[in-house]
C-alpha positions in Angstrom: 106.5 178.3 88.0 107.3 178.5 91.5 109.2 175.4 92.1 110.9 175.5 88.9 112.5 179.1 90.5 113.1 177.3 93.7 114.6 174.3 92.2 116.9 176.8 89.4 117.9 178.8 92.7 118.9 175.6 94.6 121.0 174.1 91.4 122.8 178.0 91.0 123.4 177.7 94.6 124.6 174.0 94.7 127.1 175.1 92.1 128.1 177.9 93.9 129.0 176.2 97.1 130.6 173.5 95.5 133.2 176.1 93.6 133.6 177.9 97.0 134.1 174.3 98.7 137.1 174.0 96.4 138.5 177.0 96.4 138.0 176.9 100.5 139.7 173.8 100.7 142.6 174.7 98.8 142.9 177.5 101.1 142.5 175.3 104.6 145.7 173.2 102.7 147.3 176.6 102.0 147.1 177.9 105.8 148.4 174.5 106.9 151.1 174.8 104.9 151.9 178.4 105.5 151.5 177.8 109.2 153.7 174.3 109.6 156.5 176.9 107.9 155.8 179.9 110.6 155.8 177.6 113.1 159.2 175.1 112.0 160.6 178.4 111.3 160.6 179.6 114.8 161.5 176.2 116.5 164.6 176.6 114.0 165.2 179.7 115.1 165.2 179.0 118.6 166.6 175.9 119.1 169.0 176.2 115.9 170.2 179.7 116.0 169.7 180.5 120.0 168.0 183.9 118.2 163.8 183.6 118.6 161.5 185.2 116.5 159.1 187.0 117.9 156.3 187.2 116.0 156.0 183.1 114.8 153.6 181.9 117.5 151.5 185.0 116.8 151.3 184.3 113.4 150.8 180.8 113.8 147.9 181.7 116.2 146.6 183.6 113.8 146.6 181.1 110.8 145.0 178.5 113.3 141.9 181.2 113.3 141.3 181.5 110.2 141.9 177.8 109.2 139.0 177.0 111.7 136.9 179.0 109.8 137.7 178.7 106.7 137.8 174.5 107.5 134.6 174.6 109.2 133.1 175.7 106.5 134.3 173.0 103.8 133.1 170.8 107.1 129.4 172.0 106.9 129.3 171.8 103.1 130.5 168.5 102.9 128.1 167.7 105.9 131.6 166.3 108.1 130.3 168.2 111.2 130.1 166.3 113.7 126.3 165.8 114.5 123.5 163.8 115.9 121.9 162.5 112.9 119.6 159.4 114.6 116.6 161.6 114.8 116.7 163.1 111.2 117.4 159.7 109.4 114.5 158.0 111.6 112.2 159.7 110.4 111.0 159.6 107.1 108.7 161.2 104.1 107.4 165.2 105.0 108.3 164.6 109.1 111.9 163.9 108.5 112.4 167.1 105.4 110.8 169.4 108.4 113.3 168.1 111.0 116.3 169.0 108.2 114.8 172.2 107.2 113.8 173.1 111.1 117.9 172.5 111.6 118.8 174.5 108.4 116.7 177.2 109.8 118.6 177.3 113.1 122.0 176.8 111.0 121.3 180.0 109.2 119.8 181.9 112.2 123.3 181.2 114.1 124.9 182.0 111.0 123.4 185.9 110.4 124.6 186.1 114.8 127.8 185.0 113.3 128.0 187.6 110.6 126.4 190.2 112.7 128.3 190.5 115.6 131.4 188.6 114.0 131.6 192.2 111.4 130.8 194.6 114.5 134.0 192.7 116.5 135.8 193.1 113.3 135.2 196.8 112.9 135.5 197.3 116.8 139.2 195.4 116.1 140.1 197.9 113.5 141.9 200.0 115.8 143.9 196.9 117.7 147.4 196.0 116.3 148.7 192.8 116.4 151.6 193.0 119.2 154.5 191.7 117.3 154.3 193.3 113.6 151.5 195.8 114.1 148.7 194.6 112.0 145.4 195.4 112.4 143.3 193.2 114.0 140.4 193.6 111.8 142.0 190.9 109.3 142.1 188.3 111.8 138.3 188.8 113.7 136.9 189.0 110.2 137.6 185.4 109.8 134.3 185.0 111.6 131.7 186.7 109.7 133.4 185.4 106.5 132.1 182.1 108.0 129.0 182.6 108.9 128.3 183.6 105.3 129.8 180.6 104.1 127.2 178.7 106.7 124.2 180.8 105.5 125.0 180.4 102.1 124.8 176.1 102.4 122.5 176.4 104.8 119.7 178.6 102.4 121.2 175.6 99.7 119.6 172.9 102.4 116.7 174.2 102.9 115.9 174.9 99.1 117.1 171.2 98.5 115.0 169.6 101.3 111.7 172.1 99.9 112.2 171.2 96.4 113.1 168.0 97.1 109.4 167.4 99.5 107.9 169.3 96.3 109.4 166.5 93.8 108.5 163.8 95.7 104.6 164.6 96.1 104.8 165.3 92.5 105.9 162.2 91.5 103.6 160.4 93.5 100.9 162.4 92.8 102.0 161.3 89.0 101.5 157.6 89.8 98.3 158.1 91.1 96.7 159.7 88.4 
């Protein structure tokens, strides 16, 4: 009963992830696009119309923050972080799930610091304004707890699909023993 909860959570979550993935990734094309404009539109300005804008790099600054994020994110869910991988794919059978779930563990310990301190730094930004068109800072600083729930939220998804993975796998070969 157990693992068929654990393995029901993992596929809810899998499908989850995957329909935030998307919808992430067609935001990270979004901010590119939105950004390239922001940014083409002050060089035009500038160097066109001798008339800068000044709030363009700002903006553009801005955008770049939350692209990481929201990237970063689409990164860890389609495992396209950059990592050191020998030691995990070395080892095999229950050593090498502990190593994955030991390192899903520490993703989603970073990721509650992330969502933590990332929400207090957003309500501590509250009362900043952005210097060029007076918006509150909270929208941009809250970029980074928005992705650490997106890391703890793949990162619960590995763990339950390295545990119910391990839990398959000594069933099945405690099936062919029998």
């Amino acid at each position: 009963m157990e693992n068929k909860l654990m393995i029901a959570l993992h596929g809810g979550l899998a499908c989850l992830n995957r329909y935030l993935a998307r919808l992430l990734l067609f935001a990270s094309g979004s901010l590119v696009l939105v950004m390239t404009g922001v940014v083409a539109a002050g060089v035009f300005w500038r160097y066109v119309l001798n008339d800068s804008l000044a709030w363009t790099e700002e903006v553009a600054r801005y955008l770049m923050i939350w692209l990481a994020c929201v990237g970063s994110v689409v990164a860890l869910h389609r495992r396209d972080l950059v990592a050191i991988d020998i030691l995990p794919d070395a080892l095999t059978g229950s050593a090498g799930r502990a190593l994955r779930v030991l390192i899903a563990t520490i993703c989603l310990l970073i990721s509650g610091f992330l969502v933590y301190y990332g929400f207090l730094l957003a309500l501590n930004a509250w009362g900043q304004l952005a210097a060029s068109f007076k918006m509150p800072m909270f929208f941009v600083t809250i970029a980074v707890p928005f992705a650490g729930l997106g890391f703890a939220l793949i990162s619960v998804e590995h763990i339950l699909g390295e545990l119910t993975r391990s839990h398959e796998t000594v069933t099945a070969e405690g099936e062919g023993e029998e």
